[in-house]
NUGUZA-786466 format. One record per atom (N, C-alpha, C): atom name; x, y, z; residue number from 0. Coordinates in steps of 0.2 Angstrom, whole numbers, plus 5000, padded with zeros to 4 digits. Layout:
BEGIN
> CA,X,Y,Z,NUM
...
***
This chain:
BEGIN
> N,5286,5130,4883,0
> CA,5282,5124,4880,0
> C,5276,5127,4876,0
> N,5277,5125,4870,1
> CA,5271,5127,4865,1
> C,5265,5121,4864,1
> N,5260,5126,4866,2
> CA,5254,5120,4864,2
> C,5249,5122,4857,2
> N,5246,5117,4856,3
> CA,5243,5118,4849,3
> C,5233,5115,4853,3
> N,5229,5118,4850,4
> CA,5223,5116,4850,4
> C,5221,5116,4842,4
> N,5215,5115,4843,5
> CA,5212,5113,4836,5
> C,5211,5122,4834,5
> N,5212,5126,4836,6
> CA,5211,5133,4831,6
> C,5218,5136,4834,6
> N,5220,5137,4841,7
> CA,5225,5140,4845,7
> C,5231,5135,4844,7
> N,5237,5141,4845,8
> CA,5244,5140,4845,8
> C,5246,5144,4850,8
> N,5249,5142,4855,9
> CA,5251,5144,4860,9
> C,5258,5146,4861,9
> N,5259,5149,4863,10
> CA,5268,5150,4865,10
> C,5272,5153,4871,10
> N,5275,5152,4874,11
> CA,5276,5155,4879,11
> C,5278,5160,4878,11
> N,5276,5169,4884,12
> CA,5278,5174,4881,12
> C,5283,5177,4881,12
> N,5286,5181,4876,13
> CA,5292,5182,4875,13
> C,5295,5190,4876,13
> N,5300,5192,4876,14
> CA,5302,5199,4879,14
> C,5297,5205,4870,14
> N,5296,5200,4866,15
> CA,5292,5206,4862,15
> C,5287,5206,4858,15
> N,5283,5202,4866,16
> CA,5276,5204,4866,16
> C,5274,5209,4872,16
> N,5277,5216,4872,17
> CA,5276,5221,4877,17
> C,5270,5225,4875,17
> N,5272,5227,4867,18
> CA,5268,5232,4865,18
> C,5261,5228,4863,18
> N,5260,5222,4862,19
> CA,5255,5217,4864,19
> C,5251,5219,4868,19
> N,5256,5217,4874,20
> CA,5253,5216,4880,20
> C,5247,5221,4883,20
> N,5251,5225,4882,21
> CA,5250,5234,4883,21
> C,5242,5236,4881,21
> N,5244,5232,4875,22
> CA,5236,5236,4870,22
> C,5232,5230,4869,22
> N,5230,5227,4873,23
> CA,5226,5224,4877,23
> C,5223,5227,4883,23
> N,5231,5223,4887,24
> CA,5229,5227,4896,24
> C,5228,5232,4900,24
> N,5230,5236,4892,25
> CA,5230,5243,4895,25
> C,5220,5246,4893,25
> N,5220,5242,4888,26
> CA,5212,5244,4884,26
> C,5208,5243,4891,26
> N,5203,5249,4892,27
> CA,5199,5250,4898,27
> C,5192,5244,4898,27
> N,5191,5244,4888,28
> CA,5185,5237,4888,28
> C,5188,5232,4889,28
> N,5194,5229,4893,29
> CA,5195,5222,4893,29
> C,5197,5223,4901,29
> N,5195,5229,4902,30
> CA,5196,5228,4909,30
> C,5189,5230,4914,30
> N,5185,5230,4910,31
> CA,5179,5232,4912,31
> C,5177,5228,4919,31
> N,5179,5222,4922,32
> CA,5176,5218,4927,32
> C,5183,5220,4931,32
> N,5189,5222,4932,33
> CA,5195,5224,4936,33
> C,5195,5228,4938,33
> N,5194,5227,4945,34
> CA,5194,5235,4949,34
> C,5202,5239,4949,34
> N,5206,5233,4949,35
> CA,5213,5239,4947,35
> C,5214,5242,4942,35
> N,5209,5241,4936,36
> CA,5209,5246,4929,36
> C,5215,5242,4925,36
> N,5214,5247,4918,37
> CA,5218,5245,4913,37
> C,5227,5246,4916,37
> N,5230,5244,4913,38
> CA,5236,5245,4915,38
> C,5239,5252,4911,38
> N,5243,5256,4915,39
> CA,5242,5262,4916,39
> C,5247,5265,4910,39
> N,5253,5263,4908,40
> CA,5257,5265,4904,40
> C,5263,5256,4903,40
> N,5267,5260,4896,41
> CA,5270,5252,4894,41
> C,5276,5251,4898,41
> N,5278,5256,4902,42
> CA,5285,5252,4906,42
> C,5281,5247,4913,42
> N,5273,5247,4915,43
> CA,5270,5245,4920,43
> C,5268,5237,4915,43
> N,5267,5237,4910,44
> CA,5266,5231,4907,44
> C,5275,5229,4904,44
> N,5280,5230,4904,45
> CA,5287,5230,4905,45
> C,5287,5226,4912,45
> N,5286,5229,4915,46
> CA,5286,5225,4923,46
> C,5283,5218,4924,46
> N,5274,5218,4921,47
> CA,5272,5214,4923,47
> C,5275,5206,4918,47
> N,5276,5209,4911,48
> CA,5280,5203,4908,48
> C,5286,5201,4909,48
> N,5289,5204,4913,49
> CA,5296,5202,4915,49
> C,5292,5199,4922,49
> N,5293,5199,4926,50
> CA,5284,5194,4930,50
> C,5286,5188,4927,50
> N,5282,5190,4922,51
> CA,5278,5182,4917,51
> C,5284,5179,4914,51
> N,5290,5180,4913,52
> CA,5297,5179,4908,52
> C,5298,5175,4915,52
> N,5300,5177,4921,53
> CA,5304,5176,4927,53
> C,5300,5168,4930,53
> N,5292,5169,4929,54
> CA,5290,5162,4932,54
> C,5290,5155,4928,54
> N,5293,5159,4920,55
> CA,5292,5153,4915,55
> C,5302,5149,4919,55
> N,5304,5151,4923,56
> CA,5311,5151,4925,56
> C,5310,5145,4931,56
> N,5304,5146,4937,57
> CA,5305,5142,4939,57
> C,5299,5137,4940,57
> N,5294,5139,4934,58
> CA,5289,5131,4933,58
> C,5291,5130,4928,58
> N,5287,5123,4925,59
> CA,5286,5121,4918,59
> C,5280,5124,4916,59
> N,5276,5130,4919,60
> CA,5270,5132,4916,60
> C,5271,5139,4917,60
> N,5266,5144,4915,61
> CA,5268,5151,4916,61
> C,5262,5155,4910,61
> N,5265,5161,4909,62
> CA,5258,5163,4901,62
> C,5261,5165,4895,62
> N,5257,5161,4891,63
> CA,5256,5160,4884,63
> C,5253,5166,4881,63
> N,5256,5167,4876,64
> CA,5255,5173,4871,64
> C,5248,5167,4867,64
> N,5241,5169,4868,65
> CA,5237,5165,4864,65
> C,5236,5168,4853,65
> N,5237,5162,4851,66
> CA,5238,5165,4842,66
> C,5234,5160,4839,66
> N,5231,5162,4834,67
> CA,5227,5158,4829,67
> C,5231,5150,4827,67
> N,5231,5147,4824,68
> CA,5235,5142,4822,68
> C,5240,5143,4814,68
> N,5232,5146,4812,69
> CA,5234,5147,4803,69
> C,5238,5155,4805,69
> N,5239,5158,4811,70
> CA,5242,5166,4808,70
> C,5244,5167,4818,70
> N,5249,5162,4818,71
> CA,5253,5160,4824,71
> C,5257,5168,4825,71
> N,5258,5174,4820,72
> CA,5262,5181,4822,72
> C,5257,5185,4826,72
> N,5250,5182,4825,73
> CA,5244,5189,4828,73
> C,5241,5185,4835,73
> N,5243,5187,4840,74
> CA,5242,5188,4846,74
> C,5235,5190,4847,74
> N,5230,5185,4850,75
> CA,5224,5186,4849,75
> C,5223,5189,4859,75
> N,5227,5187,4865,76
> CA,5229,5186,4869,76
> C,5234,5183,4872,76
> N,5232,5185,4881,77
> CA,5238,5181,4885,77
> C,5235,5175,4890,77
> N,5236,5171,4892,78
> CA,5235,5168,4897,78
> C,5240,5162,4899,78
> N,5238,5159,4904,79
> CA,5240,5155,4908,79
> C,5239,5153,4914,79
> N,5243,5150,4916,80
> CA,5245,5146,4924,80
> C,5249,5148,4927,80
> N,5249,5149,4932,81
> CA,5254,5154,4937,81
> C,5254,5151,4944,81
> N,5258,5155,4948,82
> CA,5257,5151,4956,82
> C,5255,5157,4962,82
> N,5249,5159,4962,83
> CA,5248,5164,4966,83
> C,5244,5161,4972,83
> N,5243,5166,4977,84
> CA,5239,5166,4984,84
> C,5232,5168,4983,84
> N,5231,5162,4987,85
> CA,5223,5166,4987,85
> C,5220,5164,4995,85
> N,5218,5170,4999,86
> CA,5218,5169,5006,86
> C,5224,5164,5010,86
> N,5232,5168,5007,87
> CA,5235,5165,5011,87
> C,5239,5159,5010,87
> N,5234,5155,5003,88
> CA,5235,5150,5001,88
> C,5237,5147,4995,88
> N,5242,5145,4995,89
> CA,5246,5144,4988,89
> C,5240,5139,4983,89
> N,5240,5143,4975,90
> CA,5234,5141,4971,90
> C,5239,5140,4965,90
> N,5236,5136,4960,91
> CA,5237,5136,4951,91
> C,5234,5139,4948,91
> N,5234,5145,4949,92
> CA,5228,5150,4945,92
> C,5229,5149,4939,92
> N,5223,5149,4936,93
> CA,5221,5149,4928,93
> C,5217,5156,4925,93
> N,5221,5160,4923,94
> CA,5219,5166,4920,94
> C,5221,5167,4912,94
> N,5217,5172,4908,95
> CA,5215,5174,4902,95
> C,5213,5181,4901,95
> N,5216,5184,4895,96
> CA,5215,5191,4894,96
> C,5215,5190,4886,96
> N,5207,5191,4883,97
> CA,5208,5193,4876,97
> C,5206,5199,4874,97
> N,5210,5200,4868,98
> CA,5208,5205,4862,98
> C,5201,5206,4862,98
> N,5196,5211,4863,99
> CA,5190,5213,4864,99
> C,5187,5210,4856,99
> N,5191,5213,4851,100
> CA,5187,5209,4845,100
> C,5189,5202,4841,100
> N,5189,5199,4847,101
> CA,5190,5191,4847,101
> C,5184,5188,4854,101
> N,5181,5192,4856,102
> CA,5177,5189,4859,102
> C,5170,5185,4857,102
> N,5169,5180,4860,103
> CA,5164,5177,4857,103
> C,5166,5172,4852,103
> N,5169,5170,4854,104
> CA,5171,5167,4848,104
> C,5173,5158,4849,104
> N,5174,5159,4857,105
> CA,5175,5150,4859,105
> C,5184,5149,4861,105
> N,5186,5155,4862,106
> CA,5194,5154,4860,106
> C,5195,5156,4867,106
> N,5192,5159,4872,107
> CA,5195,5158,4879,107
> C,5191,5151,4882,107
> N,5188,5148,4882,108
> CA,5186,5141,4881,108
> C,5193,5137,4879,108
> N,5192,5138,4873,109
> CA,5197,5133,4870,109
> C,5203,5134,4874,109
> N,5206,5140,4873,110
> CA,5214,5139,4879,110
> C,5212,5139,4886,110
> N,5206,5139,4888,111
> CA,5208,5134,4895,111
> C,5206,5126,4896,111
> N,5205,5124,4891,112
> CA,5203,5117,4890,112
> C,5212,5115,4887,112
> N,5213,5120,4885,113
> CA,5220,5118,4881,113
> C,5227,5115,4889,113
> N,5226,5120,4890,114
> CA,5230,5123,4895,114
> C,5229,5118,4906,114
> N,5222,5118,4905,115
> CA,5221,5113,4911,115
> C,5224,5105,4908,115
> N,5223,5105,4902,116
> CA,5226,5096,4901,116
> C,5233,5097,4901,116
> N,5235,5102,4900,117
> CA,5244,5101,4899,117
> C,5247,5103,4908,117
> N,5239,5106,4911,118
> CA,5243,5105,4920,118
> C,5243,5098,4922,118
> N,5237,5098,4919,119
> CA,5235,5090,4925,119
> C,5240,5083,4920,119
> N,5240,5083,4913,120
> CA,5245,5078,4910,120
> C,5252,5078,4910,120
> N,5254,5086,4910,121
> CA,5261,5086,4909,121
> C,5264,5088,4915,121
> N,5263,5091,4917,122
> CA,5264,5095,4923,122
> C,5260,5092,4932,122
> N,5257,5088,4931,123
> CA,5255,5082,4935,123
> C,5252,5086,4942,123
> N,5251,5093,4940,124
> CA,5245,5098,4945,124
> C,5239,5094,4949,124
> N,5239,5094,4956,125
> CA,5233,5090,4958,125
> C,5228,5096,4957,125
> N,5227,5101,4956,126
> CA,5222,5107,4958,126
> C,5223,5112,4953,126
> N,5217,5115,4949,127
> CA,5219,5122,4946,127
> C,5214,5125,4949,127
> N,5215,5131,4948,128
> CA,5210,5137,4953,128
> C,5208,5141,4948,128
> N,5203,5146,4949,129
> CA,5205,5155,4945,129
> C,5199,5157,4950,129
> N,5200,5165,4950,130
> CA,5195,5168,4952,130
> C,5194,5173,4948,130
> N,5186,5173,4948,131
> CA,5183,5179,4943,131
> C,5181,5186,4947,131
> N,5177,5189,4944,132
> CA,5173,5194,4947,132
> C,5164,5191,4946,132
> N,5163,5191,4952,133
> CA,5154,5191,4952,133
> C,5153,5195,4948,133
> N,5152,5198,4944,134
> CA,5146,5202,4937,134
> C,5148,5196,4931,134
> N,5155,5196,4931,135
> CA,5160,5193,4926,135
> C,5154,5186,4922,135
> N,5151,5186,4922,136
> CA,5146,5179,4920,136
> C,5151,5177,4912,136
> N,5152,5182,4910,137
> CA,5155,5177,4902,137
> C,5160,5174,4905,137
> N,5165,5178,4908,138
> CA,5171,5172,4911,138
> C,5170,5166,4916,138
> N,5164,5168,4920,139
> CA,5161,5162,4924,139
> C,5159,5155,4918,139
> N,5157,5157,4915,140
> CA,5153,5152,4910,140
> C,5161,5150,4906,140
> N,5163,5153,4905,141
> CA,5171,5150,4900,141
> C,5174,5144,4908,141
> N,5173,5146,4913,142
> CA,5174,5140,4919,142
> C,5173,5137,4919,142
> N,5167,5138,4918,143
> CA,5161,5132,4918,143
> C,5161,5127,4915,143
> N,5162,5130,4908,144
> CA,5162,5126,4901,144
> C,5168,5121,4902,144
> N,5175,5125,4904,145
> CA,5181,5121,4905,145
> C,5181,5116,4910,145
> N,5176,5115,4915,146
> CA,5175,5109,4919,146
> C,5176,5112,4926,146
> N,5179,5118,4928,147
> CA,5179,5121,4935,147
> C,5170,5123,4938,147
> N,5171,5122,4945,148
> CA,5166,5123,4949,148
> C,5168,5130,4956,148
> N,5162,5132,4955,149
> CA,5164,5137,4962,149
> C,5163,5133,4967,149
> N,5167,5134,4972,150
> CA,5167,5134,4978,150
> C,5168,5138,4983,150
> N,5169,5143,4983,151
> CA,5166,5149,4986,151
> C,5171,5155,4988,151
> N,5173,5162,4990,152
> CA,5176,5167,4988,152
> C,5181,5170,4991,152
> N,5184,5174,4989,153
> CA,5190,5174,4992,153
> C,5192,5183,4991,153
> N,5193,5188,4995,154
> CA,5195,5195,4995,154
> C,5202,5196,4991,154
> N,5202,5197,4986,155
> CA,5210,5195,4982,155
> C,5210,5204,4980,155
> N,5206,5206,4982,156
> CA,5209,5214,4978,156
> C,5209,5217,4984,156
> N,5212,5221,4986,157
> CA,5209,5225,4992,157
> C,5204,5231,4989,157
> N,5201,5233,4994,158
> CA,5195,5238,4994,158
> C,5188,5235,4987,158
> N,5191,5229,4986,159
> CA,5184,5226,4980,159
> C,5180,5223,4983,159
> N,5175,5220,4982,160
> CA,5171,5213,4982,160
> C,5173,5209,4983,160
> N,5172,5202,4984,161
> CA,5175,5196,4985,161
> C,5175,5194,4977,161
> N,5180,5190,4974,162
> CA,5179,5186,4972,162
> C,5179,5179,4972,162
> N,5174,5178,4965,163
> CA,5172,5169,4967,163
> C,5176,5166,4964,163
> N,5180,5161,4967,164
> CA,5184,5155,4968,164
> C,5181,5149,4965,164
> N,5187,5148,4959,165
> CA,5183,5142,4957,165
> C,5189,5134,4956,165
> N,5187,5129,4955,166
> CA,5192,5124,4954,166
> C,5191,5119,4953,166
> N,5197,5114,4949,167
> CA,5196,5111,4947,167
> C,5199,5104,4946,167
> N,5199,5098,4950,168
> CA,5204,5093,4954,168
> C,5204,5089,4948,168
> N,5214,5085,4948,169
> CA,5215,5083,4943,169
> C,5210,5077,4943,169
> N,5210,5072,4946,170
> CA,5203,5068,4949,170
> C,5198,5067,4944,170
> N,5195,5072,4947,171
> CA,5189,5074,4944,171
> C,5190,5074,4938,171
> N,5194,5079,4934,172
> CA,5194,5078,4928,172
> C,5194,5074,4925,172
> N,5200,5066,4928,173
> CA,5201,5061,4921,173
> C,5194,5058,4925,173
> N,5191,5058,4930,174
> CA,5186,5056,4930,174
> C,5179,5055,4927,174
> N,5179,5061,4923,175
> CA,5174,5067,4921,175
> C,5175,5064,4912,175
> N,5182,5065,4910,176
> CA,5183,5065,4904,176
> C,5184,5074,4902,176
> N,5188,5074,4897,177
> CA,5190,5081,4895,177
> C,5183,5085,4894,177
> N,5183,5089,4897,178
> CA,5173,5092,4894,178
> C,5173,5095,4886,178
> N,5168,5093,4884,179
> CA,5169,5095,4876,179
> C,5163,5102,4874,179
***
């Protein structure tokens, strides 16, 4: 499923977004707030996108290679919605991973605002979740801005800190109105 926002082009990822993928998550500045560190070599980022191919098999959501609109070939990032656990307990995580020199720019904002309206419209999600890292305050505030609230934490990495737990009911949302 391709989505479009007012600057992003979205696309589902495909088997030759590896070397992509890699030189992002393997970059140790985008992984500054991850205590499992950059990803370690490209057959380990092979594995995790074949992951990310395998889930788009069995939802209607999974992660998006994120791209400009005017220059749809340059991968600024990855994110999405996926269906992981958190204490146990089956969540709609919402996560995101940009290119370091696209920071600041309003564009992890933008695709999570993209991306919760197509869980909660199209896909008829009661719940999205994400969890950050307590330092993480720029990715806290891209929550925030997108309309999720913490609610409080959840041990998701062994031997880390807790992460804080945030979320965001479909409810609320059309309640709320799309946050702008």
């Amino acid at each position: 499923m391709q989505l479009n926002s007012t600057r992003l082009f979205l696309r589902p990822v495909a088997p030759t977004d590896v070397q992509r993928l890699f030189a992002i998550y393997g970059d140790p500045e985008t992984n500054t707030f991850n205590p499992a560190g950059p990803f370690p070599d490209l057959a380990f980022a092979q594995e995790v996108l074949n992951r990310w191919l395998a889930h788009w098999q069995s939802f209607p959501f999974g992660n998006w290679a994120i791209c400009l609109r005017e220059q749809s070939d340059q991968v600024l990032g990855f994110g999405g919605l996926s269906v992981r656990e958190f204490a146990g307990k089956p969540v709609n995580n919402l996560g995101y991973r940009l290119a370091k020199e696209v920071w600041g720019k309003g564009y992890a904002t933008e695709f999570a605002r993209t991306v919760i309206a197509y869980g909660f419209d199209e896909c008829q999600l009661p719940v999205i979740d994400a969890a950050v890292r307590q330092d993480h305050l720029a990715s806290q505030q891209v929550l925030e801005k997108a309309g999720l609230r913490c609610y409080g934490q959840v041990y998701d990495i062994p031997g880390a800190p807790a992460s804080l737990v945030y979320e965001l009911r479909a409810q609320t949302w059309r309640d709320q109105g799309t946050p702008k």
